[in-house]
LOGUTI-178411 format. One record per residue (C-alpha): residue number from 1; x, y, z. Coordinates in Angstrom, 1 decimal. Each point is the difference from the previous one (the first is absolute). Last residue first. Layout:
<recs>
REC   num        x        y        z
REC   NUM        X        Y        Z
...
</recs>
This chain:
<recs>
REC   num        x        y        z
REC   555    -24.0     23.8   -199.4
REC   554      2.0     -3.2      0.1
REC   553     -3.4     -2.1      0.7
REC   552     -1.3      1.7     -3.5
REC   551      3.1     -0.8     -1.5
REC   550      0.4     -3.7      0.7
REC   549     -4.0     -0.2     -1.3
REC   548      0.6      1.7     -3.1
REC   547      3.0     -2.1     -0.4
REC   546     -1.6     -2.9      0.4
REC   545     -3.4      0.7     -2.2
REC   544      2.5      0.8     -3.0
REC   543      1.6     -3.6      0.8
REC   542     -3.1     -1.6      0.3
REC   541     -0.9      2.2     -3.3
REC   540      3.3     -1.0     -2.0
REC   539     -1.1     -4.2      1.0
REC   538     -2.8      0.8     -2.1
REC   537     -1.4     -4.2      0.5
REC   536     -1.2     -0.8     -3.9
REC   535     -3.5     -0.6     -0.3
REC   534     -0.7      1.0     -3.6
REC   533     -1.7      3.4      1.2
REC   532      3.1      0.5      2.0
REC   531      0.0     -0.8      3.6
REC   530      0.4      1.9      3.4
REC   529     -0.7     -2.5      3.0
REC   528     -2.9      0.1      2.3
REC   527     -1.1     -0.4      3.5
REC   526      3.5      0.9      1.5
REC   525      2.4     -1.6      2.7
REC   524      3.4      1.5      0.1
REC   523      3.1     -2.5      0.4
REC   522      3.6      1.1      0.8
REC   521      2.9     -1.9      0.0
REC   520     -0.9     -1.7     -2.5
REC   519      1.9     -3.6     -0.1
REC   518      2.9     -0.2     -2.7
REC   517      2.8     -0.4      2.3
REC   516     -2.0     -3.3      1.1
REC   515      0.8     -1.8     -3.0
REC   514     -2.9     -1.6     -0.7
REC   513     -3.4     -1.9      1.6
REC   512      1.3      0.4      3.7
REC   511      1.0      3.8     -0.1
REC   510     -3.5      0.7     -1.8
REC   509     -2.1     -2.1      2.6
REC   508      2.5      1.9      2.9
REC   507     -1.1      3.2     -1.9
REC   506     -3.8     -0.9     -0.1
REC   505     -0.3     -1.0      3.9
REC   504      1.8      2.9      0.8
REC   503     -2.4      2.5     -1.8
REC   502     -3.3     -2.3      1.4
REC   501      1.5      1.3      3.2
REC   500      0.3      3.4     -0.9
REC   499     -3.6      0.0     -0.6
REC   498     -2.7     -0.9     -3.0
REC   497     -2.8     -2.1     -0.2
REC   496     -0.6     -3.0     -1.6
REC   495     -3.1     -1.9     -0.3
REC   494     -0.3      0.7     -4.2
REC   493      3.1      0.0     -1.2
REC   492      2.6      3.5      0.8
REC   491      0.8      2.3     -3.0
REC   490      3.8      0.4      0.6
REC   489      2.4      3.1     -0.9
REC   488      3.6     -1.3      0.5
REC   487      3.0      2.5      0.2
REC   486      3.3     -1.2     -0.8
REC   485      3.0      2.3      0.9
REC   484      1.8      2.4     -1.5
REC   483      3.4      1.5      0.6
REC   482      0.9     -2.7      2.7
REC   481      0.5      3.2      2.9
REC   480     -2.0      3.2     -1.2
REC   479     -3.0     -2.2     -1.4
REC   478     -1.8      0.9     -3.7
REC   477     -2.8     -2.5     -1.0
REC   476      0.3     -3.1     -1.6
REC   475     -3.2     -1.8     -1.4
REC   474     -2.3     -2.8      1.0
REC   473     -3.9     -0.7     -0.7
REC   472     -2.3     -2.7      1.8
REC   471     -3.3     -1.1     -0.6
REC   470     -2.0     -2.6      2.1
REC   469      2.8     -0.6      2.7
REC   468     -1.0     -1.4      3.3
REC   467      0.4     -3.5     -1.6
REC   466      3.5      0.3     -0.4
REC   465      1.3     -1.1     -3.2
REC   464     -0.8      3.4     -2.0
REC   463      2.9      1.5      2.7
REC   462      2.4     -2.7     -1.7
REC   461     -1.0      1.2     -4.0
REC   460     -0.2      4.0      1.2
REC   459      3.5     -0.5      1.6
REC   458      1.2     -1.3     -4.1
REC   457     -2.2      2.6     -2.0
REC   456      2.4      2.5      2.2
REC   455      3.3     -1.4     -1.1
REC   454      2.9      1.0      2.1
REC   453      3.2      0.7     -0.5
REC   452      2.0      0.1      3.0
REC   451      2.8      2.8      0.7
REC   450     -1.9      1.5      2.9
REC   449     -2.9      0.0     -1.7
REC   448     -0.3     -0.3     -3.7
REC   447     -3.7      0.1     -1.1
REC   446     -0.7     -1.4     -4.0
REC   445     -2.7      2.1     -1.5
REC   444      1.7      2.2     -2.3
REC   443      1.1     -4.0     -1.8
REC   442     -3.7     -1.0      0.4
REC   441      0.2     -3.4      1.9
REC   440      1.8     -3.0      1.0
REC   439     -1.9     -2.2     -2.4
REC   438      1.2     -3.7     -0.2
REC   437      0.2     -1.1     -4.1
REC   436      0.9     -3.5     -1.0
REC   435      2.7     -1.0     -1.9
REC   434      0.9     -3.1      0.7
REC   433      3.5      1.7      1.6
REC   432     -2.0      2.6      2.0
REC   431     -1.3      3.2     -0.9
REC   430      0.1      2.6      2.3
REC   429     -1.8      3.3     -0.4
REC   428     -0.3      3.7     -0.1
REC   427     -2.3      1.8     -1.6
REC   426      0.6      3.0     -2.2
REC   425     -1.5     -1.8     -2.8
REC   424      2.9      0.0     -2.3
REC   423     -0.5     -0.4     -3.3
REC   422      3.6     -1.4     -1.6
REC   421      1.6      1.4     -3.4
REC   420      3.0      1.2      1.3
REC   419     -2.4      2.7      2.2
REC   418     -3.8      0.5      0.3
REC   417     -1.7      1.5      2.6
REC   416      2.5      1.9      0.8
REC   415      0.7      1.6     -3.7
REC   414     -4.0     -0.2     -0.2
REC   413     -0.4      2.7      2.5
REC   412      0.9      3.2     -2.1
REC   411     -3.5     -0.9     -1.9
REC   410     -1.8      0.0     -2.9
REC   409     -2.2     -2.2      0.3
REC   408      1.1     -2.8      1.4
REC   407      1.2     -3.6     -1.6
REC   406      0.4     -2.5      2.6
REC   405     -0.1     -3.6     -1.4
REC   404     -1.6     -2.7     -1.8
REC   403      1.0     -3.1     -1.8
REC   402      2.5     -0.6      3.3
REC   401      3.0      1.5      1.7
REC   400     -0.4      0.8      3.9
REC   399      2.1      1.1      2.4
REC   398     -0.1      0.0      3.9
REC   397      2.2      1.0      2.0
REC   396      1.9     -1.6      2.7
REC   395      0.1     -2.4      2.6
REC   394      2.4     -3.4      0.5
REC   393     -1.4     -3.2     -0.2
REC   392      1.6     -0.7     -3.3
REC   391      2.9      2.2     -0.6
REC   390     -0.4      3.4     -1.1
REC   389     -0.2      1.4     -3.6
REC   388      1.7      2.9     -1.4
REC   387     -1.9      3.1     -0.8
REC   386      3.0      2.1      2.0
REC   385     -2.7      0.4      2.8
REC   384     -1.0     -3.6      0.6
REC   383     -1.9     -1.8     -2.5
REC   382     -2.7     -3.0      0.7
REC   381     -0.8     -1.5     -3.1
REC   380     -3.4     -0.9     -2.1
REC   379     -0.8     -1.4     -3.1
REC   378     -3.2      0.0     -1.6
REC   377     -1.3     -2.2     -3.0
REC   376     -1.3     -2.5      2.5
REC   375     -0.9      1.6      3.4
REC   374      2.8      0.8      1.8
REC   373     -0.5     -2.1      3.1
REC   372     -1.9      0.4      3.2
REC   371     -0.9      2.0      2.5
REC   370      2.0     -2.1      2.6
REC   369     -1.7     -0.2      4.1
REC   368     -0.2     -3.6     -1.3
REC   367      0.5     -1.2     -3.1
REC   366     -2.3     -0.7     -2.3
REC   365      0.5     -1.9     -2.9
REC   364     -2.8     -2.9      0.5
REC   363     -2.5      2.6     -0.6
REC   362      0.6      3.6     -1.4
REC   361      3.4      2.1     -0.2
REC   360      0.8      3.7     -0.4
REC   359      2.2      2.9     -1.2
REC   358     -0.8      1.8     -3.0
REC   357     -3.8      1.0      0.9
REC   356     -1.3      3.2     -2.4
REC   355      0.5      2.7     -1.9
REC   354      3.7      0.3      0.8
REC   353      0.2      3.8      0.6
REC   352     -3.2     -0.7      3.0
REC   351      1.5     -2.7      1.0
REC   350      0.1     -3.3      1.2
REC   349      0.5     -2.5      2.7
REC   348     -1.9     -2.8      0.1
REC   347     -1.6     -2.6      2.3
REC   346     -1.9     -3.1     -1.0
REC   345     -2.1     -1.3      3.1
REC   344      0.3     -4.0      0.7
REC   343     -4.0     -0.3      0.2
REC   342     -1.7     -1.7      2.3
REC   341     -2.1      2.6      0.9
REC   340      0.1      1.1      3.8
REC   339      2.9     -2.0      1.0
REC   338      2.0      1.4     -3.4
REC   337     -1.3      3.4      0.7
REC   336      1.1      0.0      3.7
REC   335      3.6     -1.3     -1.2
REC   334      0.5      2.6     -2.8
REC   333     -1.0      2.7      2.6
REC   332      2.3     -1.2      2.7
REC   331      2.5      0.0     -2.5
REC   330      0.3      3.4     -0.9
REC   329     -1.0      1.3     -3.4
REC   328      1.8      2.6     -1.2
REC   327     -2.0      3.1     -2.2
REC   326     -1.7      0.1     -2.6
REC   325     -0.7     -3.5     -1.0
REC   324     -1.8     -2.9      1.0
REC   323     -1.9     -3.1     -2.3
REC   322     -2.3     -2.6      1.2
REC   321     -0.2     -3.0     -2.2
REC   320     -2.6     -2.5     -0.8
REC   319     -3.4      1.3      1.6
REC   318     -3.4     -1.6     -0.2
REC   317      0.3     -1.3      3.9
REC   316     -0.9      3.5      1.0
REC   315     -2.9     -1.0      1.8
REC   314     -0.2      2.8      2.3
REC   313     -0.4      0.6      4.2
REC   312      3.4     -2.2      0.3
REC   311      2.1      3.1     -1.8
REC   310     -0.7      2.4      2.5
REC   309      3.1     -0.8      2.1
REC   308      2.1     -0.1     -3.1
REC   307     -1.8      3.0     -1.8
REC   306      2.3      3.0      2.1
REC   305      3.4     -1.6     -0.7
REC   304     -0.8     -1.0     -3.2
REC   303     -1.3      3.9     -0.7
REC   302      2.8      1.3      1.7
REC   301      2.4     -2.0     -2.4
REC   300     -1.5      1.8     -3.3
REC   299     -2.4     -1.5     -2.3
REC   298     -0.9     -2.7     -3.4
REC   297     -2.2     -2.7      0.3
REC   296     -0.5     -3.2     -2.4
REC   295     -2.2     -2.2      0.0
REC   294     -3.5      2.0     -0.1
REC   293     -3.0     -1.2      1.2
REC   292     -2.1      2.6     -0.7
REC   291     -1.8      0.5      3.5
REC   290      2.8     -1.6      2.1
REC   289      2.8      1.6     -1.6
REC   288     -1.9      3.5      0.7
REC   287     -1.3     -1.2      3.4
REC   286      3.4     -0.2      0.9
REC   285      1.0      3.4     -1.4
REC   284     -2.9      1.5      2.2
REC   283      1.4     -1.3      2.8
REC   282      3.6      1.4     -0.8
REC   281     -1.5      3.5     -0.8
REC   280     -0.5      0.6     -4.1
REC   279     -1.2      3.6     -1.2
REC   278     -0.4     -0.9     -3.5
REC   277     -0.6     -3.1     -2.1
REC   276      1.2     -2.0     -3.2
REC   275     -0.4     -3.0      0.0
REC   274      1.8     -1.3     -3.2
REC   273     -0.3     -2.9     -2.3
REC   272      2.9     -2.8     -2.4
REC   271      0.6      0.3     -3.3
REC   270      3.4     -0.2      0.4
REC   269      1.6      3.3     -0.4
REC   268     -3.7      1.6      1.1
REC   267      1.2     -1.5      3.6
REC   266      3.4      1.5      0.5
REC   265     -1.0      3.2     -1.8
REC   264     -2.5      1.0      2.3
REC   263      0.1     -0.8      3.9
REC   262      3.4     -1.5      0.3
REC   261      1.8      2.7     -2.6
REC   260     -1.9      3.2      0.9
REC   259     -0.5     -0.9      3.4
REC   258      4.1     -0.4      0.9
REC   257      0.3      2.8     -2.9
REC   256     -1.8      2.5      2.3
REC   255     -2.8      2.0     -1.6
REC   254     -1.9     -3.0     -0.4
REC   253      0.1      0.1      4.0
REC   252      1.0     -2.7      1.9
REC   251     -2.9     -2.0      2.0
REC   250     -0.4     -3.5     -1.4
REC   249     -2.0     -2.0     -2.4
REC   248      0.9     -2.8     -3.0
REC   247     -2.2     -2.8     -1.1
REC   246      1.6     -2.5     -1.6
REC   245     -1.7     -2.4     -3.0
REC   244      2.2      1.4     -2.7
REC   243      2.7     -1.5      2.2
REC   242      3.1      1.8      1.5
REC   241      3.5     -1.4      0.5
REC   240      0.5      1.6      3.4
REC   239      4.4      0.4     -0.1
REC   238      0.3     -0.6     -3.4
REC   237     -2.7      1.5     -2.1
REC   236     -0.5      2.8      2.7
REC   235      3.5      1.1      0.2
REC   234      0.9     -0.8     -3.7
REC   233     -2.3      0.4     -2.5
REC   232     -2.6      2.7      1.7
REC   231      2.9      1.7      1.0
REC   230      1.8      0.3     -3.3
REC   229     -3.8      1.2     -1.6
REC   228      0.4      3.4      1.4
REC   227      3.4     -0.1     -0.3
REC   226     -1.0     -0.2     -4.1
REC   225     -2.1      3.0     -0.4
REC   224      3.2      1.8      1.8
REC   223     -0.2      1.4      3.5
REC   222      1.3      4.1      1.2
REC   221      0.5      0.4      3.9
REC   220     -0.5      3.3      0.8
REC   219      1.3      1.2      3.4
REC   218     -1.8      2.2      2.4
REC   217      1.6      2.9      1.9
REC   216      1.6     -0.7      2.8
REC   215      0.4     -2.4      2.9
REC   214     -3.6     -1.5     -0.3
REC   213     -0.2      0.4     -3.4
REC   212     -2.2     -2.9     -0.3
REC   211      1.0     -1.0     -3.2
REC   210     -1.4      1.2     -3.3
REC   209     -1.4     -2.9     -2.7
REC   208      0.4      0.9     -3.5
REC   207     -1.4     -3.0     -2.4
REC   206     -0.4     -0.5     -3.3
REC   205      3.8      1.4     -1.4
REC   204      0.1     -2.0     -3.7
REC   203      3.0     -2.6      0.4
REC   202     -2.3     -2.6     -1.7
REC   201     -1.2      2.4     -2.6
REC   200     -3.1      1.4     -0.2
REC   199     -2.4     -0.4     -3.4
REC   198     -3.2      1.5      2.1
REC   197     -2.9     -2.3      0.9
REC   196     -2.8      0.2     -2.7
REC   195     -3.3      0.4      1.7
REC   194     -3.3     -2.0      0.1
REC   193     -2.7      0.9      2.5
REC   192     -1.5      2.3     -2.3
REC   191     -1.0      3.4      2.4
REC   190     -2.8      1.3      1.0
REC   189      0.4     -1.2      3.8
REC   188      3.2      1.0      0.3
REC   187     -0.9      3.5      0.2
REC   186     -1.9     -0.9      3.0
REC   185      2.4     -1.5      1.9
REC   184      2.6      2.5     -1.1
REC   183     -2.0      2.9      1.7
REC   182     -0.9      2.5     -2.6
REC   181     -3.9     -0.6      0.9
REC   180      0.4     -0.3      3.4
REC   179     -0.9     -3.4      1.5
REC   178      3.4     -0.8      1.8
REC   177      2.5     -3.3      0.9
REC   176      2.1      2.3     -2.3
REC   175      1.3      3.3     -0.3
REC   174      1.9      1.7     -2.4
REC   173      2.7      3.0      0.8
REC   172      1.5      1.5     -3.1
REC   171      2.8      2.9     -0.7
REC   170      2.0     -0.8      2.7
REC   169      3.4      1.7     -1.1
REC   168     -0.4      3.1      2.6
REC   167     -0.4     -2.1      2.9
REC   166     -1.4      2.3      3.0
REC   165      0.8     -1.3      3.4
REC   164     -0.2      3.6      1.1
REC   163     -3.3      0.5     -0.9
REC   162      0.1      3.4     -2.6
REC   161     -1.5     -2.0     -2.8
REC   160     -1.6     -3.4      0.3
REC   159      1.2     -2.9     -1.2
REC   158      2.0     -1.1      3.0
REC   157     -3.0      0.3      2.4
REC   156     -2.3     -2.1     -2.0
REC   155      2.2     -2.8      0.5
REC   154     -0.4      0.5      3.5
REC   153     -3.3     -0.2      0.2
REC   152     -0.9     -2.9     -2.3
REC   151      0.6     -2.9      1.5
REC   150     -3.7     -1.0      0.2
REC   149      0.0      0.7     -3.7
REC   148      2.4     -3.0     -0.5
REC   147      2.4      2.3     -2.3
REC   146      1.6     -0.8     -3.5
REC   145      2.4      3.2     -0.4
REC   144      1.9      1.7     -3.1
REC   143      2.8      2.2     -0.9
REC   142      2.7     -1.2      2.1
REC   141      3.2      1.1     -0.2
REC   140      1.9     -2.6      2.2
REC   139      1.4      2.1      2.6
REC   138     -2.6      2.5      0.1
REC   137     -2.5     -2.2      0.6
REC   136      1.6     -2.3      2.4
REC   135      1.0      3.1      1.9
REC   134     -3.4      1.3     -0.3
REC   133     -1.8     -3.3      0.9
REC   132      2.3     -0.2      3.9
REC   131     -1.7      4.3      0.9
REC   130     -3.2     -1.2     -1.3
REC   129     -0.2     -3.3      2.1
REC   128      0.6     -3.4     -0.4
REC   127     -2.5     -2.1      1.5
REC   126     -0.9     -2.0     -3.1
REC   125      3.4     -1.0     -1.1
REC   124      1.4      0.9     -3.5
REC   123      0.0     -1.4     -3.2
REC   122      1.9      1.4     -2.9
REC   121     -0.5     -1.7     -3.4
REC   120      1.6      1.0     -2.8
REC   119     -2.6     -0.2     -3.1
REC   118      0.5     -2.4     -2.4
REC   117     -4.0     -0.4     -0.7
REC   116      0.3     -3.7      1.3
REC   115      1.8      1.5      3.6
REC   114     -2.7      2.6      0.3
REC   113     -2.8     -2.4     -0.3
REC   112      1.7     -3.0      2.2
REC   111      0.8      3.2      2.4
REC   110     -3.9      1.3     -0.1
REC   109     -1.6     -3.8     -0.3
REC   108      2.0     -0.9      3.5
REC   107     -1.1      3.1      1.7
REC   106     -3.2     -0.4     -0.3
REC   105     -0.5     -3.8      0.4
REC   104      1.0      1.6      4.1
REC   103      3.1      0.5      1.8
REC   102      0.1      3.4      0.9
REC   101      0.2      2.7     -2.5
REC   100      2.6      2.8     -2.1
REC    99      1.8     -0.6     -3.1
REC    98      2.2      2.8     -1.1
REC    97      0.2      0.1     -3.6
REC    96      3.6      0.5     -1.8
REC    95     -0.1      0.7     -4.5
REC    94      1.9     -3.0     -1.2
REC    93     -2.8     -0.3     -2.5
REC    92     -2.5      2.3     -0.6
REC    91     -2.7      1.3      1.7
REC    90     -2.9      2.0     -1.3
REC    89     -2.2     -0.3      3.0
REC    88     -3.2     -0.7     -1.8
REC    87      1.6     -2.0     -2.9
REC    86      3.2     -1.6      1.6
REC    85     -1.3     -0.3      3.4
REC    84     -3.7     -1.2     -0.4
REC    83      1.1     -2.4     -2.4
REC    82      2.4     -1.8      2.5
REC    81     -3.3     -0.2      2.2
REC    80     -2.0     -1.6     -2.5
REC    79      2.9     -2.4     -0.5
REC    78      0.5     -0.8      3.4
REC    77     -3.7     -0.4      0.7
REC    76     -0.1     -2.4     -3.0
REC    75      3.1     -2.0      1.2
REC    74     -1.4     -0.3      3.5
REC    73     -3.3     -1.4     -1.1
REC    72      1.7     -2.5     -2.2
REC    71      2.3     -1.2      2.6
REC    70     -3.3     -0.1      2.1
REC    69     -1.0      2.6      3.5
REC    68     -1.4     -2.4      2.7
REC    67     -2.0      2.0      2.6
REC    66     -0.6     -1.4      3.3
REC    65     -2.7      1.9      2.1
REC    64      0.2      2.6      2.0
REC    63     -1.4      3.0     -2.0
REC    62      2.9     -0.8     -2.2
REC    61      3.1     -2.1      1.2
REC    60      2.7     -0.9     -2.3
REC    59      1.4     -3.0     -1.8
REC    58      1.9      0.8     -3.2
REC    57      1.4     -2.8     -2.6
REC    56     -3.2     -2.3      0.0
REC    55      0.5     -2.4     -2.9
REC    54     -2.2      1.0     -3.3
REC    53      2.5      1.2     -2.0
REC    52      2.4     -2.9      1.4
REC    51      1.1     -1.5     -3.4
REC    50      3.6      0.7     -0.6
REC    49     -1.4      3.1     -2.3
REC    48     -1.4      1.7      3.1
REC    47      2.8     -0.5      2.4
REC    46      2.4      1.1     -3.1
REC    45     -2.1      3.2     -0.2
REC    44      0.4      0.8      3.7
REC    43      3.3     -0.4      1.3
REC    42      1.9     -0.2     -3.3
REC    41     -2.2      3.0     -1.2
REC    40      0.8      2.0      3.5
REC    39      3.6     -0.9     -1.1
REC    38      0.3      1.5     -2.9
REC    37      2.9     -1.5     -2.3
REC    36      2.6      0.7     -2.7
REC    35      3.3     -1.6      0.3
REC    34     -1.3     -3.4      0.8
REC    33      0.4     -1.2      3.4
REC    32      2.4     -3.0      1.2
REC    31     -0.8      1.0      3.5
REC    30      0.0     -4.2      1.2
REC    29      2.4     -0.9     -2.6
REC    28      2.7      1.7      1.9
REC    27      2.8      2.6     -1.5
REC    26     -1.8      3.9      0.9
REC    25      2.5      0.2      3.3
REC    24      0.1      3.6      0.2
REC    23      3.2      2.0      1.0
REC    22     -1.3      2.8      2.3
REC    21      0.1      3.1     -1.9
REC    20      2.0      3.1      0.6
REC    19      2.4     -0.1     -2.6
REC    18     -3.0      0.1     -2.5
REC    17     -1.0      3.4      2.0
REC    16     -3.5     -0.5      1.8
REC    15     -3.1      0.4     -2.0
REC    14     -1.5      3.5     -0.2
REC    13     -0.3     -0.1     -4.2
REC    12     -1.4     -3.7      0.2
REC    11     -3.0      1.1      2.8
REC    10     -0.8      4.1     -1.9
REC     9     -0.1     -1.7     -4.0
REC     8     -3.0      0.9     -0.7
REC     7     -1.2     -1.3     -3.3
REC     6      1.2     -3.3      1.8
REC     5     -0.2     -3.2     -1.6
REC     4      3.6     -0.4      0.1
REC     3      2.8     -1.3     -2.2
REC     2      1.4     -2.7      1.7
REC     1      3.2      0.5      2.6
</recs>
């Protein structure tokens, strides 16, 4: 490793055990990277010296108009900002600031600020509460906060004494998108709007980004300077091949490396702009493409699913390439998006410990009801339990080797997260002899009934094909006789209404489209499904809801 930047040296010292790394690929021109780099200044500064200081690189909204924020603009803001935290703040290199806002200009100019001042950036998403911020806190040692003021209450609530989400380390909460005179905005203001970025090296920590902790407590996954700029070299140079004259929007969260990467670094790497908005619905995503014409369009499967039949009210004949991820994308969705746009959808599968997509195809190199491909300077093989790998067409796990890779922080879980070198993704696939990628589904997922393995992402994909079916979910709940069997939760289409009848129709539609051991053998018809912030289906709280309900009727 380089010699660090770091006066605190909290991210290298908490690195995984050398024995414990994933082997990196680092050997391709495309990541060739000198050994000392910052990538907020590669993202930014370059922009700027390439020419485009006066290009638009942040659309937003203010007082409902358009508002086009420059290269140049954005670099001074940055700056000012990156001031604010080493001289007011007193920050210092390596030192771990929790980043806290929606998607806003905001929030961009407070992680490009932090990253350029060598800080390690820890972003986190907006609806997290005080109890989920304290184990993030605690966990990574933060000192110091960058709050959207509207977020503030529960921040608030872990820096004060005697509440019981109190964070002993936080030292300094900051708030932005604010008037008060200590506010960052406004201590920005007075400040030169030049700033030299700290001397980081390449393999520099930049970036902690926590899981979900859904099934525990929440895992830390540590990024390089250097990763940061991998995915913007390979995925999106290869697979959408960007233009300084795109226009990127979308839903994730900044706070999520799916948004982070499509909705920030992907188009600052090429000089290309940003819309950058919060609180999108499916209509209102529409008239967000429509209204800034952007090209490219980054969001999760329900969204396609939900904007196909709206998609005729908008001209969104401006867009190139639609991009999913986050969780599988059934068929019927791909297909309804295709009709609606005319665009062959690019879908990816990703993760959290990768950074970003590792797994997808674009264009002519679609295959259908395939993910994809490795995505150049990736590999990818599908292990069964003695890490050996399975014939093609057969299923198994998913591992991973690539430029970047799953480094926690400090954590017991990186021995299973990472063995003989391979990141495994805990999903289960099947990759066929050309090497594409078909996702079965989460490995903990997978429901085995009665001897069969079953997919779950695989019933919701042939229910999605009936038009009854708006939104489906499917897990495996506990049964006496086949051990478990599968359970389908269905959000009926508009027209539809729900009876044991509509229940029969569904299974025989299921038993006709695959195998017909797979059909749920029982349906529930709800108004809404559980999802994470970044729109991932929480298949552990249809199962949750299940057993609550299986016990209630018991007692």
């Amino acid at each position: 490793m380089e010699q660090s930047a770091h006066l605190d040296t909290f991210a290298r010292d908490h690195l995984p055990l050398p024995e414990q790394w994933p082997e990196l690929l680092l050997d391709n021109p495309d990541i060739a990277y000198p050994a000392r780099l910052n990538c907020a200044v590669e993202l930014l500064d370059r922009a700027v010296e390439a020419g485009h200081g006066e290009r638009c690189a942040v659309w937003s909204n203010r007082e409902g108009e358009r508002h086009a924020t420059s290269y140049r603009e954005l670099q001074a803001l940055v700056n000012r900002t990156a001031r604010v935290l080493t001289q007011d703040m007193g920050l210092v290199p390596g030192n771990r600031v929790l980043l806290r806002g929606p998607n806003t200009l905001d929030m961009a100019v407070m992680w490009l600020a932090a990253v350029k001042a060598g800080l390690v950036t820890v972003p986190t998403m907006p609806l997290l509460r005080a109890k989920e911020l304290k184990q993030i806190i605690d966990k990574a040692q933060i000192a110091a906060a960058l709050c959207d003021v509207r977020l503030a209450e529960e921040i608030e609530s872990c820096r004060t004494p005697g509440h019981e989400h109190f964070c002993a380390t936080l030292k300094d909460v900051r708030f932005f998108h604010h008037d008060a005179p200590d506010s960052i905005d406004v201590l920005a203001r007075a400040k030169a709007p030049e700033f030299d970025a700290c001397d980081t090296a390449s393999d520099d920590v930049c970036l902690i980004i926590f899981t979900s902790g859904t099934t525990g407590a929440p895992k830390g996954c540590m990024h390089f300077h250097r990763e940061v700029l991998a995915i913007c070299d390979l995925f999106s140079r290869h697979l959408l091949k960007p233009r300084a004259d795109d226009i990127f929007c979308g839903t994730p969260p900044l706070a999520f490396t799916y948004g982070l990467g499509g909705l920030l670094c992907f188009p600052l790497r090429v000089g290309a702009s940003t819309v950058l908005i919060e609180k999108l619905t499916p209509d209102s995503l529409l008239a967000t493409i429509e209204r800034f014409r952007a090209t490219r369009v980054f969001t999760a499967p329900t969204f396609y699913r939900q904007m196909a039949p709206l998609a005729a009210r908008h001209d969104i004949g401006s867009l190139r390439s639609s991009v999913s991820a986050g969780e599988a994308l059934p068929d019927a969705t791909r297909q309804a998006w295709k009709q609606a746009s005319g665009l062959e959808m690019v879908d990816g599968i990703g993760s959290t410990e990768m950074l970003h997509i590792f797994v997808g195809s674009a264009g002519a190199d679609v295959r259908r009801n395939a993910i994809g491909k490795a995505v150049p300077g990736y590999v990818v093989q599908a292990l069964d339990d003695q890490m050996q790998p399975v014939p093609p067409g057969m299923p198994g796990k998913l591992a991973v080797k690539g430029p970047t890779g799953c480094k926690y922080l400090a954590d017991e879980r990186q021995a299973k997260a990472v063995r003989n070198g391979w990141n495994l993704s805990g999903d289960t696939v099947v990759i066929d002899e050309d090497g594409y990628v078909f996702y079965q589904g989460r490995a903990d997922d997978m429901i085995i009934s009665a001897g069969y393995n079953i997919a779950g992402p695989e019933v919701e994909g042939a229910l999605m094909q009936h038009p009854a079916v708006a939104e489906c979910g499917v897990v495996g709940v506990p049964d006496g006789e086949r051990g478990q069997i599968v359970k389908a939760f269905v959000i009926l289409a508009a027209g539809y209404e729900p009876g044991d009848a509509l229940v029969s129709q569904l299974q025989a539609h299921v038993k006709q489209t695959i195998a017909p051991y797979k059909y749920p053998r029982s349906i529930v018809f709800t108004d809404d499904l559980p999802r994470t912030e970044s729109g991932k289906l929480r298949r552990f709280a249809l199962r949750e809801a299940s057993v609550s309900l299986a016990s209630s009727a018991a007692a």
